[in-house]
Backbone bond lengths (Angstrom), bond angles and torsions (degrees), N, CA, C in turn:
res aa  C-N    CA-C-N  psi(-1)  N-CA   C-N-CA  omega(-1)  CA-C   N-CA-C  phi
1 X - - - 1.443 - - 1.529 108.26 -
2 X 1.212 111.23 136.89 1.627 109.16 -174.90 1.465 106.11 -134.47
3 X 1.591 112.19 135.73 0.953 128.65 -173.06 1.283 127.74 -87.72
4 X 1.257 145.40 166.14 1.804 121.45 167.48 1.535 105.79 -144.77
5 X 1.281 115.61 122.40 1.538 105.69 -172.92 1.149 112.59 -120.98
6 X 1.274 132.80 130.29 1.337 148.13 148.96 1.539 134.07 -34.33
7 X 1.100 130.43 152.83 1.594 130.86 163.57 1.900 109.00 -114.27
8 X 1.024 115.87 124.51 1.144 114.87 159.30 1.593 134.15 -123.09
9 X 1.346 119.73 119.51 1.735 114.84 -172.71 1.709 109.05 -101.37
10 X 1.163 98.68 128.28 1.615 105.65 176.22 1.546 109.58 -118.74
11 X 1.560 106.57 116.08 1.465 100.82 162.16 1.377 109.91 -98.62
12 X 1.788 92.47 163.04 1.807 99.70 172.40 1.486 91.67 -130.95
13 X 1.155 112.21 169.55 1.722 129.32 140.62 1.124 120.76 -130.03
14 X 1.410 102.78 132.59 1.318 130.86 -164.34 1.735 96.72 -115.35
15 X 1.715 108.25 137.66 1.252 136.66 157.62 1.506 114.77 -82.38
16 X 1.386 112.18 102.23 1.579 108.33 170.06 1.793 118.05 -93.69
17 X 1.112 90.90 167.10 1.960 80.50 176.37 1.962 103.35 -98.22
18 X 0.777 110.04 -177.21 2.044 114.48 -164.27 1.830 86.63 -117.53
19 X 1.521 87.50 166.29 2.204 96.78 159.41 1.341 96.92 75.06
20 X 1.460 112.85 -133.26 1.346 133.35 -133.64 1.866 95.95 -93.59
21 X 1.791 101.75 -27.96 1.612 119.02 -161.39 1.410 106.06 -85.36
22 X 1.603 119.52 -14.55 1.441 127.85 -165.27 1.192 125.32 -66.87
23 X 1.466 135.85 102.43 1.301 128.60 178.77 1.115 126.28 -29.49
24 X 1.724 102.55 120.44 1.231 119.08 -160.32 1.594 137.97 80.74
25 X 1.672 87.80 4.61 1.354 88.71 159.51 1.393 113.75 -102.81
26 X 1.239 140.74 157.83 1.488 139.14 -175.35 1.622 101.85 -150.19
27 X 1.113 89.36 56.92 2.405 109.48 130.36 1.741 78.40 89.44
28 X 1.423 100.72 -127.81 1.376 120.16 -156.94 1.825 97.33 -93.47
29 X 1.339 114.37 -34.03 1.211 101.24 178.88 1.530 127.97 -44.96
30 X 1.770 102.70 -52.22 1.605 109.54 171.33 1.939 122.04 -44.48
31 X 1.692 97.94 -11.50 1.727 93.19 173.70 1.230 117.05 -89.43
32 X 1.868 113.66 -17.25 1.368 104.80 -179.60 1.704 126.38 -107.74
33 X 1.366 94.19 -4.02 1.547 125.93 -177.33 1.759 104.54 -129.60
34 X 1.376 125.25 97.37 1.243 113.12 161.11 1.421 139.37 -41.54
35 X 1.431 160.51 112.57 1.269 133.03 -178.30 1.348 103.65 -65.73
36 X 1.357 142.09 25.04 1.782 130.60 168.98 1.749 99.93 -91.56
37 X 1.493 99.09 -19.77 1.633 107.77 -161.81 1.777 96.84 -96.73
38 X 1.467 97.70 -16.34 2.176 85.93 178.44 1.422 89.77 -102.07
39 X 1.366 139.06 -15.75 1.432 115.35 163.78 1.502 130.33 -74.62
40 X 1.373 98.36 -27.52 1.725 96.00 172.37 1.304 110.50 -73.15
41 X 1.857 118.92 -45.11 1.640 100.54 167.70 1.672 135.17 -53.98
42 X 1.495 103.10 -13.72 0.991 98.47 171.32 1.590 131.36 -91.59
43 X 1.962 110.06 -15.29 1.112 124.03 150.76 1.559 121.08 -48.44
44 X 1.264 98.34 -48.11 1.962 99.42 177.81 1.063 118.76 -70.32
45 X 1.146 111.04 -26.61 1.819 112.24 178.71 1.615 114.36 -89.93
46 X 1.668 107.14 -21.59 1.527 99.83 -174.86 0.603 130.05 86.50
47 X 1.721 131.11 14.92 0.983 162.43 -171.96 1.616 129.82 -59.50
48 X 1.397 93.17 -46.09 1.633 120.10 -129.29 1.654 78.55 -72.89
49 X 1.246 107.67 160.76 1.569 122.88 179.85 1.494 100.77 -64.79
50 X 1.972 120.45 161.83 0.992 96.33 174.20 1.989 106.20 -118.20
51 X 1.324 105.26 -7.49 1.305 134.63 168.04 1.562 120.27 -88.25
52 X 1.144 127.54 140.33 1.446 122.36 171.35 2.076 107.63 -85.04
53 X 1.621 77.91 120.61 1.825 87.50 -174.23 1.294 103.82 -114.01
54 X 1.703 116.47 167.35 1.005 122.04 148.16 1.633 148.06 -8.44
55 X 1.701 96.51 -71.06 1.159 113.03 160.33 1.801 112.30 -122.09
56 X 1.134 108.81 106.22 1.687 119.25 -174.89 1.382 98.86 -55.06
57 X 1.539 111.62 172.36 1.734 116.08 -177.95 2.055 101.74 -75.97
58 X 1.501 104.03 -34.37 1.715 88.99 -179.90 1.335 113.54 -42.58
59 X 1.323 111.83 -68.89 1.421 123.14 170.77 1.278 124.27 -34.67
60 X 1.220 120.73 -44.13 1.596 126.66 160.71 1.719 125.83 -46.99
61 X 1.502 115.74 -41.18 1.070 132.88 -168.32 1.567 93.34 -92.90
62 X 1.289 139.33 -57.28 1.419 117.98 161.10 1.081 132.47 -51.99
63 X 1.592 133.99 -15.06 0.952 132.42 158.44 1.342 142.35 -48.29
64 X 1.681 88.85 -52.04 1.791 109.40 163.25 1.580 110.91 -69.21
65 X 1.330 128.30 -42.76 1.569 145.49 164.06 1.650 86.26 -23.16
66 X 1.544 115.75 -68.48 1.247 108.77 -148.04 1.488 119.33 -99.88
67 X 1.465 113.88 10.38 1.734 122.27 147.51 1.212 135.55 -52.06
């Protein structure tokens, strides 16, 4: 049985918002905690997700940050 597979590329464009609303920024925390500084901890620890989820590990770690 023989199979035959295709490639397909889809672009989009996407409208983001700027400032405080910008993906990946999260509010006031991102002024006192960089997210360059929760990705490298999460590089050292090994952390880092290895799938794209819902809620990624940055987001996770500010989360608890902000309990």
């Amino acid at each position: 049985m023989s199979s035959q597979f295709s490639t397909c590329t889809l672009t989009r464009t996407t409208t983001v918002a700027a400032g405080a609303f910008a993906p990946g920024h999260l509010g006031g925390l991102t002024e006192h905690i960089p997210f360059e500084l929760v990705d490298h901890v999460l590089e050292e620890t090994r952390t880092v997700q290895v799938r794209v989820r819902k809620l990624p590990s940055r987001v996770g770690i500010y989360f608890v940050l902000a309990l």
